[in-house]
C-alpha positions as CSV (number, residue, x, y, z in Angstrom):
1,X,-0.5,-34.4,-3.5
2,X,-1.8,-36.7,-0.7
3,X,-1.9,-34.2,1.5
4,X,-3.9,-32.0,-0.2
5,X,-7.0,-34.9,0.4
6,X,-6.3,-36.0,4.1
7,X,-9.5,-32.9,4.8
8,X,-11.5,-33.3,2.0
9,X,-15.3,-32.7,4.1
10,X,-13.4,-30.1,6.2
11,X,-11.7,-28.2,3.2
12,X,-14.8,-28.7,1.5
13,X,-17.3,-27.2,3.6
14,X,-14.4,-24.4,4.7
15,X,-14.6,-23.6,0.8
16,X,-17.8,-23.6,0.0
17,X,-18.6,-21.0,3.2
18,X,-15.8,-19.0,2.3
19,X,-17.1,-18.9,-1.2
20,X,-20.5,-17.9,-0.3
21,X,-18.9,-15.1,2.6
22,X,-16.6,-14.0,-0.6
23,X,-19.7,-13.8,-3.5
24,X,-21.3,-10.5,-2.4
25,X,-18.1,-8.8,-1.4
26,X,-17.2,-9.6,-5.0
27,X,-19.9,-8.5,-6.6
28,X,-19.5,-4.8,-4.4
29,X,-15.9,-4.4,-4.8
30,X,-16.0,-4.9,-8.7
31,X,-18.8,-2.1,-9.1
32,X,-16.9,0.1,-6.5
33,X,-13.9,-0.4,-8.8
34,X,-15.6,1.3,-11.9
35,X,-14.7,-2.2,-13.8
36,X,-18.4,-3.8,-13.0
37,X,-19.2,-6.6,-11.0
38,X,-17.5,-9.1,-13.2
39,X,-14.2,-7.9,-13.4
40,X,-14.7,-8.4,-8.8
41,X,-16.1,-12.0,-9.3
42,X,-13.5,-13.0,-11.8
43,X,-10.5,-11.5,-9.5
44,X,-12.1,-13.7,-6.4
45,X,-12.0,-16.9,-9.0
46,X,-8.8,-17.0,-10.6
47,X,-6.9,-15.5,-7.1
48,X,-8.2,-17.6,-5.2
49,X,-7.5,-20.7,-6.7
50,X,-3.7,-20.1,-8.1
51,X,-3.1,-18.4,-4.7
52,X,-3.8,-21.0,-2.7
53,X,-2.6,-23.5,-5.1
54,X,0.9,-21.6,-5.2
55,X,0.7,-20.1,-2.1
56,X,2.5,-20.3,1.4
57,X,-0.1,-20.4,3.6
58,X,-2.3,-23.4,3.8
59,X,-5.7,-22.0,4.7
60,X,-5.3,-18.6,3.2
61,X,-8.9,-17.5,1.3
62,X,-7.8,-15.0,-1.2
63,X,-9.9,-12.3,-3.4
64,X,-10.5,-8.7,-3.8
65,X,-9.5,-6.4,-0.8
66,X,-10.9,-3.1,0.2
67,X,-7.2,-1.7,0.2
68,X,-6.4,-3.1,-2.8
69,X,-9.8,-1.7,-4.4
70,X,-9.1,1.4,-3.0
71,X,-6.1,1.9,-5.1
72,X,-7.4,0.1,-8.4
73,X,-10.7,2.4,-8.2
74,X,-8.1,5.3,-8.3
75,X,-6.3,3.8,-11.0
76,X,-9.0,3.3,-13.4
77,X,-10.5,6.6,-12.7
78,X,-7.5,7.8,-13.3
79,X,-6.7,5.7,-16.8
80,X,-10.4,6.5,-18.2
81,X,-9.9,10.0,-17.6
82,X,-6.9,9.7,-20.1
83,X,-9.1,7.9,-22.9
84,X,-12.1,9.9,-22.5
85,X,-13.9,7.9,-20.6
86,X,-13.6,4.7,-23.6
87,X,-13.5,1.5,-21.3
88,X,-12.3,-0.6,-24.2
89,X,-9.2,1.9,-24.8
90,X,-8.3,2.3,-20.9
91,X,-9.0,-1.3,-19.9
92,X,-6.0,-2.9,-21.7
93,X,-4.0,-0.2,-19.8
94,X,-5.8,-0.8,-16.9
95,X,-5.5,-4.8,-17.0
96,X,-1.5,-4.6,-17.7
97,X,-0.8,-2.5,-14.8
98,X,-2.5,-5.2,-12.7
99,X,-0.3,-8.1,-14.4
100,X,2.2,-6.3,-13.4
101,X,1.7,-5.2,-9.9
102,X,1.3,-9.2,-9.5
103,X,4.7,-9.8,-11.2
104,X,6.3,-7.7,-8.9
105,X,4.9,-9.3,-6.4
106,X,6.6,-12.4,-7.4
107,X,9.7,-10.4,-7.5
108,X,9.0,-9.4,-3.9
109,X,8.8,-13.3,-2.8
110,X,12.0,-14.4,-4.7
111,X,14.4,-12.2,-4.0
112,X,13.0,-12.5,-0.1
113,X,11.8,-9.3,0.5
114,X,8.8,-10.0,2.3
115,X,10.4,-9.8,5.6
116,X,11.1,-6.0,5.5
117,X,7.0,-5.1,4.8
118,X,7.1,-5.4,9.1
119,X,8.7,-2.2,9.0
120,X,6.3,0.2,7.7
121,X,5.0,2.2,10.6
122,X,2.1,1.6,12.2
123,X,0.7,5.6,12.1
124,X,0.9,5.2,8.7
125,X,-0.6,1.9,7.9
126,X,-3.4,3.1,10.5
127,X,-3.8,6.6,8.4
128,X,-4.0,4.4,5.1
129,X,-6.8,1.9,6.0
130,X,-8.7,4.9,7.9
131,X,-8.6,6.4,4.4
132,X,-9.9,3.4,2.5
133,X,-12.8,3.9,5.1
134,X,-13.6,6.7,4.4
135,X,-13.0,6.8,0.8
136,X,-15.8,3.7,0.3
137,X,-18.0,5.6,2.7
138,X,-17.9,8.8,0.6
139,X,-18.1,7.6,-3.0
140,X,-20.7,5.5,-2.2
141,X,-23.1,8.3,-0.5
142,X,-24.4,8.9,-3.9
143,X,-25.7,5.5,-4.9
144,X,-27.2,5.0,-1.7
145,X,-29.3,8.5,-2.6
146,X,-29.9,7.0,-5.8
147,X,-28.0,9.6,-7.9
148,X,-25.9,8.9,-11.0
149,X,-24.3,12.3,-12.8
150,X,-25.2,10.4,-16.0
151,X,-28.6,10.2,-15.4
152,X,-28.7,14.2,-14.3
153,X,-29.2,15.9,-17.6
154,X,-29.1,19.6,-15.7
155,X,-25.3,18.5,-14.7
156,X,-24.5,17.4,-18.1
157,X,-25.7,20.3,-20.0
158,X,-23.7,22.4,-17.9
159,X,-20.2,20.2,-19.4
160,X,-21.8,20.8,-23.3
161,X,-20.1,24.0,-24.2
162,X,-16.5,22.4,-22.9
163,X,-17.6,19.6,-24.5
164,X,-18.0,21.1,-28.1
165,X,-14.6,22.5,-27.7
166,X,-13.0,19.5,-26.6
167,X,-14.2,18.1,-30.1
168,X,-13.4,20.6,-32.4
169,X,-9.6,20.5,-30.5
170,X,-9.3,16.5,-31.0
171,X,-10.9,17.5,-34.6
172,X,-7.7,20.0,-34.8
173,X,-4.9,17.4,-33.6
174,X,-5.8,14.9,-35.9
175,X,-5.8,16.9,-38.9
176,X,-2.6,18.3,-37.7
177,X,-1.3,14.7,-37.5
178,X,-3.2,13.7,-40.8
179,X,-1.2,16.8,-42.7
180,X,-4.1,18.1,-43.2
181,X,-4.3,21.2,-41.0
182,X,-3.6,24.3,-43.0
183,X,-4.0,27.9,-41.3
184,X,-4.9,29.5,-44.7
185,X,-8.2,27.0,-45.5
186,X,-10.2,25.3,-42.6
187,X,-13.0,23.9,-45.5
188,X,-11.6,20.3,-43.8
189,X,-12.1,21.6,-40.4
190,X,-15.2,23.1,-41.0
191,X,-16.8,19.8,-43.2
192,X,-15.8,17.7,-40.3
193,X,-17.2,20.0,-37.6
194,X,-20.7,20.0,-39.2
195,X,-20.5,16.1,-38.7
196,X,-20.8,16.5,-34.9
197,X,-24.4,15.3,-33.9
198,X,-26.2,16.1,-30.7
199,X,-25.4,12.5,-29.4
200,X,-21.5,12.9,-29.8
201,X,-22.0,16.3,-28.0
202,X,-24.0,14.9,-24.5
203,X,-21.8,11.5,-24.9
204,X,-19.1,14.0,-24.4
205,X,-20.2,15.8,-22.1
206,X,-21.3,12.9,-19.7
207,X,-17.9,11.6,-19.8
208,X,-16.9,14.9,-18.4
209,X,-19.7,15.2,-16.0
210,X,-18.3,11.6,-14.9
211,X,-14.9,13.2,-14.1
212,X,-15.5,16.4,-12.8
213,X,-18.0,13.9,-9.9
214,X,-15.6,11.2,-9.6
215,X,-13.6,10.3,-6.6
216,X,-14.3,11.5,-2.5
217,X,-13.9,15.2,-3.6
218,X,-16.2,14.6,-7.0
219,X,-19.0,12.8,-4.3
220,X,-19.0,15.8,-2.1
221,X,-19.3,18.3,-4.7
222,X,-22.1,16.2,-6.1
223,X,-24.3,15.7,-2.5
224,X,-26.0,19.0,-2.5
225,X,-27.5,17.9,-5.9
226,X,-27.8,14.3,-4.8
227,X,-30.0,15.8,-1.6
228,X,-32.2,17.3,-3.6
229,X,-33.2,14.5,-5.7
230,X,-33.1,11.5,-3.3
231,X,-34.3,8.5,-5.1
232,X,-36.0,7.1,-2.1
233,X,-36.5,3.5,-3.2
234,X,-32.6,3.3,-3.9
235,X,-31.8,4.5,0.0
236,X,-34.9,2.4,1.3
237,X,-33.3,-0.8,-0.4
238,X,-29.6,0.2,0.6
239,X,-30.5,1.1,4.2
240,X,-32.4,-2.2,4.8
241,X,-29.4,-3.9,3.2
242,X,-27.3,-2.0,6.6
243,X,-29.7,-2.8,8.9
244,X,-29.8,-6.6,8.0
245,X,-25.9,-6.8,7.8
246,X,-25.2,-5.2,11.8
247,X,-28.2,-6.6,13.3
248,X,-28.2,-10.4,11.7
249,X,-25.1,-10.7,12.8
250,X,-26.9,-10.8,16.7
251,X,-29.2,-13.4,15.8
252,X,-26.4,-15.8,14.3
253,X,-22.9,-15.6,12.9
254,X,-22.7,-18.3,11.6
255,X,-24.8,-17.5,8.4
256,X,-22.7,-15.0,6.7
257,X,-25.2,-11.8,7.2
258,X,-23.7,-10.3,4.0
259,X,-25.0,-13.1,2.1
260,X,-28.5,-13.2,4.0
261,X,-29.1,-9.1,3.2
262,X,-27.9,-9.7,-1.0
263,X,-30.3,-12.6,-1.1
264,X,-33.2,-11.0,0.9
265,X,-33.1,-7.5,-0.3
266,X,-32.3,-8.4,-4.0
267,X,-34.8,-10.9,-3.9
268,X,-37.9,-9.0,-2.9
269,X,-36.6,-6.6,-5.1
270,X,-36.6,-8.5,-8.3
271,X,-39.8,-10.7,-7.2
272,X,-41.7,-7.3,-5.9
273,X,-40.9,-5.9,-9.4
274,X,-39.4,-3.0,-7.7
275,X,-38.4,-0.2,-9.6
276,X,-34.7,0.0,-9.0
277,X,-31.2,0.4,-10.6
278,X,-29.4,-3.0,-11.0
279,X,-26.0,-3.6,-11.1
280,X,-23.9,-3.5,-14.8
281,X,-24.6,-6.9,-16.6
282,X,-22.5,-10.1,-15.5
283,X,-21.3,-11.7,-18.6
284,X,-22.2,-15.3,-19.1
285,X,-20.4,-18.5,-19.8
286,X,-16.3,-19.0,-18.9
287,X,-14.1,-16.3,-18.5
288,X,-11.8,-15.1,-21.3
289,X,-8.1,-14.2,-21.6
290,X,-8.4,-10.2,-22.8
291,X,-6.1,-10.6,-25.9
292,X,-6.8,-6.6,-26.0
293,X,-3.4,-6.6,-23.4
294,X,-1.3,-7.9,-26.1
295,X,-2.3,-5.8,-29.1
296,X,-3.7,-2.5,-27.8
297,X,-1.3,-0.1,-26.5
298,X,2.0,0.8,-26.3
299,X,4.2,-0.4,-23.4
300,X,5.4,3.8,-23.4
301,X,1.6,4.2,-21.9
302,X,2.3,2.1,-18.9
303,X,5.0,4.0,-17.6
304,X,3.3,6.7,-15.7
305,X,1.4,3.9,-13.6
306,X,4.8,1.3,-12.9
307,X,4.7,3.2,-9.3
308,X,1.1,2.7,-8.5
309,X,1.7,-1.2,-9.9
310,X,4.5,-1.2,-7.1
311,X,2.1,-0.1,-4.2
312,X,-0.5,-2.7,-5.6
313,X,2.1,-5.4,-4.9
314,X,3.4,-3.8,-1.5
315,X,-0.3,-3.3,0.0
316,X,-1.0,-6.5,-1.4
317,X,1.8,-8.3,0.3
318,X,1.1,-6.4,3.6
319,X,-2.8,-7.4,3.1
320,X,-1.9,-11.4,2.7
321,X,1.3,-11.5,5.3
322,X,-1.1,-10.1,7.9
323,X,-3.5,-12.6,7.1
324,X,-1.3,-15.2,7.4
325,X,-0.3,-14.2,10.8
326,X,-4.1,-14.3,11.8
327,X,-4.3,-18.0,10.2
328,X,-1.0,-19.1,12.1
329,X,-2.6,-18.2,14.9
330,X,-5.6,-19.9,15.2
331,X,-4.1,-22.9,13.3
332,X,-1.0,-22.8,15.1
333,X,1.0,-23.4,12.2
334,X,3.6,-21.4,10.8
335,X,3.5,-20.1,6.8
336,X,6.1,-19.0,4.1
337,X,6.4,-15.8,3.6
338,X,7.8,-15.5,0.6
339,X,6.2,-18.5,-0.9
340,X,2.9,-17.1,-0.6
341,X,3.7,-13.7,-1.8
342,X,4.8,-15.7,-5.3
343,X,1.5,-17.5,-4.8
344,X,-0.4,-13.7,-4.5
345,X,1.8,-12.3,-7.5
346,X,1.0,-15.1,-9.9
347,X,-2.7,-15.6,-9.1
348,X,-3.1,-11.8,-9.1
349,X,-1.5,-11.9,-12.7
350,X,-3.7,-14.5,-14.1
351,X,-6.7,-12.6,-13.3
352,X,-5.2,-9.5,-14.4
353,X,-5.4,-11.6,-17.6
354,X,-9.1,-12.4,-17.8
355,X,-10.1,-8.8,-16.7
356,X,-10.1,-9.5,-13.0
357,X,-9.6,-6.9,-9.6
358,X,-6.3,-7.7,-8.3
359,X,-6.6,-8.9,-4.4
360,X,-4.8,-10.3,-1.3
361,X,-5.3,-12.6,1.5
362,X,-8.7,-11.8,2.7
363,X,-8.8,-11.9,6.6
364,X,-12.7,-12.2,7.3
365,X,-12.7,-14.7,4.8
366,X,-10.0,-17.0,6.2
367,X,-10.9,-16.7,9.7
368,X,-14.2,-18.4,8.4
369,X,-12.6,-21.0,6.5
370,X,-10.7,-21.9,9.0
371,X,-13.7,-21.9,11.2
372,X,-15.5,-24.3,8.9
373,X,-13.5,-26.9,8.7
374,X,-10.4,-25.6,5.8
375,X,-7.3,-26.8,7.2
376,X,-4.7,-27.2,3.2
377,X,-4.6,-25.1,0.3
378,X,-7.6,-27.0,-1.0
379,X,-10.0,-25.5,0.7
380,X,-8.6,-21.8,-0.6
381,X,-9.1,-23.6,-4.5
382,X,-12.4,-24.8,-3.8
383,X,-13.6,-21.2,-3.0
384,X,-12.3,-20.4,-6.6
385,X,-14.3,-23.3,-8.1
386,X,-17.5,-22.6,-6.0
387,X,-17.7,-18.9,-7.4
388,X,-16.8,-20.5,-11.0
389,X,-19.8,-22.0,-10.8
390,X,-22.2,-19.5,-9.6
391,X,-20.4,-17.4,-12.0
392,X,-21.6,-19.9,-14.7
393,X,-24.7,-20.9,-13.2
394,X,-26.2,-17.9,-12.0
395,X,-24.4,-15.2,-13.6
396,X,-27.6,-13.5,-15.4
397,X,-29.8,-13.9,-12.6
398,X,-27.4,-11.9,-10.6
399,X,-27.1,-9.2,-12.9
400,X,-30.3,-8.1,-11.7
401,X,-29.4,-7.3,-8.0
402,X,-29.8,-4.3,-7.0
403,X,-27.1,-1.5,-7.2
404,X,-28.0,0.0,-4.0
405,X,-27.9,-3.5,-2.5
406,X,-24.0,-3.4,-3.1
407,X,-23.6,0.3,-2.0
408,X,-24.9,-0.5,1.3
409,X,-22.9,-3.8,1.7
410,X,-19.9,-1.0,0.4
411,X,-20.7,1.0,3.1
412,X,-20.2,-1.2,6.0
413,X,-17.4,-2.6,4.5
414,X,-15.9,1.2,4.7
415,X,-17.4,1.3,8.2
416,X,-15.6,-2.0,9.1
417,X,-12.0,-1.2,7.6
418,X,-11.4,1.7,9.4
419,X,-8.7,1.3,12.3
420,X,-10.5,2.8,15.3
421,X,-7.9,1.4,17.5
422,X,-5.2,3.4,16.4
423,X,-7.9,6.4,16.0
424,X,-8.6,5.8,19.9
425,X,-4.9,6.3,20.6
426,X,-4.0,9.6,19.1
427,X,-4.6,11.1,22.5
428,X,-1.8,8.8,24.1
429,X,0.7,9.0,20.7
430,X,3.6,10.8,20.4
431,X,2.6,14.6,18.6
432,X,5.0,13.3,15.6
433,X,3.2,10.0,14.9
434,X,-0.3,11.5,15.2
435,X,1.2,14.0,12.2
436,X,2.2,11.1,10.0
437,X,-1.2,9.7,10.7
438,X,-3.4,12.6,9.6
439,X,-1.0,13.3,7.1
440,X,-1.4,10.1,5.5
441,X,-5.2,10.0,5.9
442,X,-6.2,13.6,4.6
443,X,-3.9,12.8,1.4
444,X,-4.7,9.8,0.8
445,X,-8.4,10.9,1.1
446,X,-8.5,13.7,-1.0
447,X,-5.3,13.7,-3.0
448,X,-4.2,10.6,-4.3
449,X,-3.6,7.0,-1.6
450,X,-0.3,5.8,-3.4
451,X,1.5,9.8,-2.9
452,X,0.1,9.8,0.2
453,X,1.9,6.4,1.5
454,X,5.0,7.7,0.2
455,X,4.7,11.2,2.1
456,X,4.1,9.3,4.6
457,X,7.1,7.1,4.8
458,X,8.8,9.7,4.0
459,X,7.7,11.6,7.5
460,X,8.0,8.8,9.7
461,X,11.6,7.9,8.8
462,X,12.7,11.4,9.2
463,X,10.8,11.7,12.6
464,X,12.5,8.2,13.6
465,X,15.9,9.6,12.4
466,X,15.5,12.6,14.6
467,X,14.8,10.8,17.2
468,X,17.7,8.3,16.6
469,X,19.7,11.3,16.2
470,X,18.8,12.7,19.6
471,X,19.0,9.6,21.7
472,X,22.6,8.7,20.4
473,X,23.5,12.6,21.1
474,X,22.1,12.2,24.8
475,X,23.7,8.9,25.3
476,X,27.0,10.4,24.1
477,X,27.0,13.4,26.0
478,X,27.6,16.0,23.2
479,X,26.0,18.5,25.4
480,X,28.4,19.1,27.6
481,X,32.3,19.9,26.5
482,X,33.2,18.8,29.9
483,X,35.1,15.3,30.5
484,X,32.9,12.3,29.8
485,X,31.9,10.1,32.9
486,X,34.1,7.1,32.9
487,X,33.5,3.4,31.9
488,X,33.5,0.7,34.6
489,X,36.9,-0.8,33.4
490,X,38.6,3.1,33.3
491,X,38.8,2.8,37.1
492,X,42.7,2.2,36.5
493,X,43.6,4.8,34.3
494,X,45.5,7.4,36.5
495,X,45.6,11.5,36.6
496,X,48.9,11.6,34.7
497,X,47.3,9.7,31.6
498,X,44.2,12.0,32.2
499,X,46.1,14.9,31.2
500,X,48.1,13.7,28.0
501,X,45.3,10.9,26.7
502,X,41.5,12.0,26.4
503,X,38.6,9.3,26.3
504,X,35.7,9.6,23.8
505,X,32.8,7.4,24.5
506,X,30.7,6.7,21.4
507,X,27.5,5.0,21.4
508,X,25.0,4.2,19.1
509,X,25.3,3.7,15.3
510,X,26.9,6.7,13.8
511,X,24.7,7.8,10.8
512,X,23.6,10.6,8.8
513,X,20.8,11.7,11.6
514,X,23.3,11.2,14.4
515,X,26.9,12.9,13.7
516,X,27.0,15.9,15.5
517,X,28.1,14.3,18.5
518,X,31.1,13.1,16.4
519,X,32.2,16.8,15.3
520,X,32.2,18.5,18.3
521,X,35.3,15.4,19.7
522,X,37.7,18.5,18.7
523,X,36.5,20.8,21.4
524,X,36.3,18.5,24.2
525,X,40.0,17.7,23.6
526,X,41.7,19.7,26.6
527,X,45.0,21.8,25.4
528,X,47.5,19.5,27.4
529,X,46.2,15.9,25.6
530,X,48.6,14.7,22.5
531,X,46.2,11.5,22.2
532,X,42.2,10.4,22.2
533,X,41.2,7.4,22.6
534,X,37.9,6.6,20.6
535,X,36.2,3.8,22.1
536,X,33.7,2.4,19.8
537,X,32.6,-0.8,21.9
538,X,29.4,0.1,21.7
539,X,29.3,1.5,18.0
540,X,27.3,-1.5,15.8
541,X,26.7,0.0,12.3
542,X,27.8,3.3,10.5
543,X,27.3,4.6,7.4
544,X,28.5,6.4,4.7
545,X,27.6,10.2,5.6
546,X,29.3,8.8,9.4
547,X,32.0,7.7,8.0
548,X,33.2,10.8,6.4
549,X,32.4,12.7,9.2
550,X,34.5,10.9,11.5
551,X,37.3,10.9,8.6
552,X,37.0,14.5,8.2
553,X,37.1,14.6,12.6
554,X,40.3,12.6,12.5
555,X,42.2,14.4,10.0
556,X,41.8,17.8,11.4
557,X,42.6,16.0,15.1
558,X,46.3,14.3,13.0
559,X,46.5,18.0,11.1
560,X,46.2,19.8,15.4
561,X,49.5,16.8,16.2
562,X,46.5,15.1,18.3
563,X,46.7,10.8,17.7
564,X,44.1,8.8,17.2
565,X,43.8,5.1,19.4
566,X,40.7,3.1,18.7
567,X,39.3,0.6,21.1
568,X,36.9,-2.6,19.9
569,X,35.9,-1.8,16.9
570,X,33.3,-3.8,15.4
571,X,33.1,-5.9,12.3
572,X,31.0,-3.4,10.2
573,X,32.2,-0.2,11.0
574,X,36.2,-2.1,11.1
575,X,35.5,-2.9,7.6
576,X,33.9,0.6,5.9
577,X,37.4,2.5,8.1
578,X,39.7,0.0,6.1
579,X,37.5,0.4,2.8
580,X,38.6,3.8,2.8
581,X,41.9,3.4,4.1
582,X,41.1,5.9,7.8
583,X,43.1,2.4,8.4
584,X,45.8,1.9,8.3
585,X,46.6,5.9,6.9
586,X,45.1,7.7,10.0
587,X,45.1,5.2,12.2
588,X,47.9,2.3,12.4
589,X,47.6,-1.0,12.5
590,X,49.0,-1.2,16.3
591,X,46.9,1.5,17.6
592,X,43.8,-0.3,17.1
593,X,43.0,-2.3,20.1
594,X,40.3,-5.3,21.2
595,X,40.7,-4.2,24.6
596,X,40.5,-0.7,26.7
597,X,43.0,-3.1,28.8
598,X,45.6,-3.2,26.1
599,X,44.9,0.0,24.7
600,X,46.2,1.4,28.8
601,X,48.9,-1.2,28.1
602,X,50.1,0.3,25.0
603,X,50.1,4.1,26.7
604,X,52.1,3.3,29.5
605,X,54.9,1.9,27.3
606,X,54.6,4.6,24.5
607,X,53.3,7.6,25.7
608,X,54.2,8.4,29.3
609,X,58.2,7.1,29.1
610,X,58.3,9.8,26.1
């Protein structure tokens, strides 16, 4: 605990900026999520604080992501489409898939998982946050423009007929369930039917404007309407909201230029008395627990979203171990993986709790923390506590910033996110790995971001095993039936054990992607050999669909009267060949060898005086 004070001016002021960098990417991120500014500011709080109280990287700013609103934005688009569009039926849904995207991030940290996130491939990390780019660019055309389906009454009277029948089938189904529902009198049917009013009907019907518009695909389906009806105070505001964000930044940097467009443009739109669209209203006072998780739904309704809570916890464990890197580095200290990713889990739980975005370790954020002065996990708590308290003593005041405000600070966060660098490389990349990368951004741009990282691992680790498969094949010389070239320490072994004992070199792990090179051993056998030695010095790691394949190799060389003498076999393959008993039922005990040495030894004495 002493620690935590030895920087109190430095983690203080670190705080504080990082605080006042975080507030309008809060505020942006929570509207772009679908949840309203709120449920952004409250996931900056309540992450930020338990994260870098429980965390394991001391100067770590946490909050909402753009990766990790991305995929939530999806989520509850995807949830309210479910409950018809009723926030207060989805959002217990909506808030327990977040609780328990964080708990599984705590399951990541414990059982020490964190180390393998390294190995996801770069193409498709870079196709991913290209993605993200473009996906806030996109969705967030329409604000800019001013347009909002709800407010275009042509577009939603164009939904009313499908809305009137949606009605009358929900009408249907809950008679049915009722017992009510009989073909020979719909009287019922018919009473409640001439209860629909006009306002149920367009309420309807908005909801499935919303849908049918919602999303990158829903945007541009939506622009050629949006175009036509350009609400040019909303683009005047958001583009001067741009221009003040790049071009600030040349004056100073260090006044966060984020913070100087909100306050600028917001206030000489609320002290102009502009006529603009604000953002949803922040709610006032101290956040509360949503008891709504507990008592609202069925855990049986979670079940189709437990994958996309998994790729929360995963992109969110990437997003804060990448971050930590970054803070290592300019702090030249070194963090704890896994400690911090229990740190991420259980502060992106608690705000799941009080309606909050989930979030990660925020990189801009940090860099200027550190930058400030933040040097232990109190500054990172202080950043919490700051935005508590504009939450508390501001929160009204900023309900009235502008929404086109946020959709241009939106848009350059989808400008900034994008990975140009590995863009600017496709060129130079292998064909293979420029596939995985357009693969993963056009699906996860149009289709769905948590399929499209699967389809995407799923790409790269076949490419890698083909080319695994091909390098071991090469090295081993499977394509050629001819005799192998010998090993340095072969020089000994003479013409007359040439022609009863045959050498096959191995090299390279023998697994499922790489076994061919194993079957063909039969064929390069010449006719006059009673004996192969397989030398497996260089052999670190088979597995299963390898191991079966050299068992079914060996028994067809013991069925053909052809032996089988091993040479330095390592630990892990030694142990799966004894696991299944190729030793000692194939191959002896005194026919395995540590040596090529003793293996000649053992030939002169048994084979050639035979």
């Amino acid at each position: 605990m002493k620690t935590l004070f030895t920087n109190l001016k430095g983690d203080a002021f670190g705080g504080i900026t990082a605080g006042i960098v975080a507030l309008p990417l809060a505020l942006a991120f929570g509207v772009s999520s679908g949840l309203g500014p709120s449920a952004g500011l409250y996931g900056a709080i309540f992450l930020g604080f338990f994260a870098a109280l429980l965390g394991g990287t001391s100067t770590q700013i946490s909050g909402p992501t753009a990766p990790m609103t991305a995929v939530s934005m999806i989520l509850i688009a995807g949830i309210l489409q479910s409950h018809d569009g009723n926030i207060d039926k989805a959002l217990p849904i909506i808030l327990s898939v977040f609780i328990i995207a964080g708990l599984f991030q705590v399951l990541i940290g414990a059982i020490g998982l964190g180390k393998y996130i390294k190995y996801i491939p770069y193409p498709v990390v870079s196709g991913f946050m290209t993605a993200i780019g473009l996906i806030i660019i996109i969705t967030n055309i329409l604000p800019i423009l001013g347009y909002y389906v709800e407010n275009d009454q042509a577009r939603i009277q164009q939904f009313k007929p499908q809305a009137e029948e949606l009605i009358i089938e929900n009408i249907l189904k809950e008679e049915a369930e009722e017992g009510l529902l009989v073909l020979e009198d719909f009287r019922e049917t018919i009473i409640r039917a001439e209860r629909i009013t006009e306002e149920e009907i367009m309420n309807e019907a908005k909801i499935l404007a919303n849908k049918e518009n919602s999303g990158v695909v829903g945007a541009i389906k939506s622009l050629p309407r949006a175009l036509r009806s350009i609400n040019y105070m909303e683009l005047i505001l958001a583009l001067v909201t741009i221009i003040i964000i790049y071009g600030f930044k040349k004056i100073t940097t260090k006044i966060p230029s984020t913070l100087v467009a909100l306050l600028l443009v917001s206030g000489v739109a609320i002290v102009g008395g502009l006529d603009y669209r604000p953002i949803e209203k922040i709610p006032s006072g101290f956040p509360m627990i949503n008891f709504d998780i507990f008592t609202k739904f069925e855990v049986g309704s979670l079940s189709p979203y437990i994958f996309t809570a998994i790729t929360l916890a995963f992109l969110g464990a990437i997003d804060s171990l990448l971050t930590s890197v970054v803070a290592d580095n300019m702090t030249k200290t070194s963090h704890k993986p896994n400690r911090e990713l229990i740190g991420q889990g259980i502060g992106n739980s608690i705000a799941g709790l009080f309606g909050g975005l989930p979030g990660a370790g925020a990189t801009i954020r940090t860099v200027v923390n550190i930058n400030a002065g933040g040097k232990t996990k109190l500054s990172g708590m202080i950043a919490g506590l700051f935005l508590l308290v504009i939450l508390l003593a501001i929160g009204p005041l900023a309900s009235k910033i502008p929404a086109a405000v946020l959709a241009g600070i939106l848009m350059t966060v989808g400008i900034g996110v994008m990975d140009y660098k590995g863009l600017k490389a496709v060129p130079s990349m292998p064909s293979a790995e420029v596939l995985v990368m357009i693969v993963v951004l056009l699906l996860s741009t149009f289709w769905n971001l948590v399929y499209a990282v699967g389809v995407g691992l799923i790409i790269a680790s076949l490419v890698f095993m083909k080319k695994m498969g091909d390098s071991t094949e090469d090295k081993s010389d499977v394509k050629t039936l001819k005799a192998e070239t010998s090993w340095k320490d072969e020089s000994n072994f003479t013409e007359e054990m040439k022609e009863k004992v045959f050498i096959k070199h191995i090299k390279g792990p023998i697994f499922f992607g790489s076994t061919s090179f194993v079957q063909v051993l039969a064929k390069q056998i010449p006719a006059s050999a009673t004996h192969v030695i397989i030398r497996m010095d260089r052999v670190p790691y088979i597995d299963q669909t390898g191991l079966f394949v050299l068992e079914d190799v060996m028994l067809e060389l013991e069925k053909n009267d052809i032996h089988i003498l091993l040479v330095d076999v390592q630990k892990q393959p030694l142990y799966l060949m004894k696991s299944i008993d190729i030793i000692p039922d194939l191959v002896s005990d005194d026919r395995i060898f540590d040596s090529f040495e003793e293996c000649t030894k053992w030939i002169s004495k048994n084979i050639l005086l035979t």
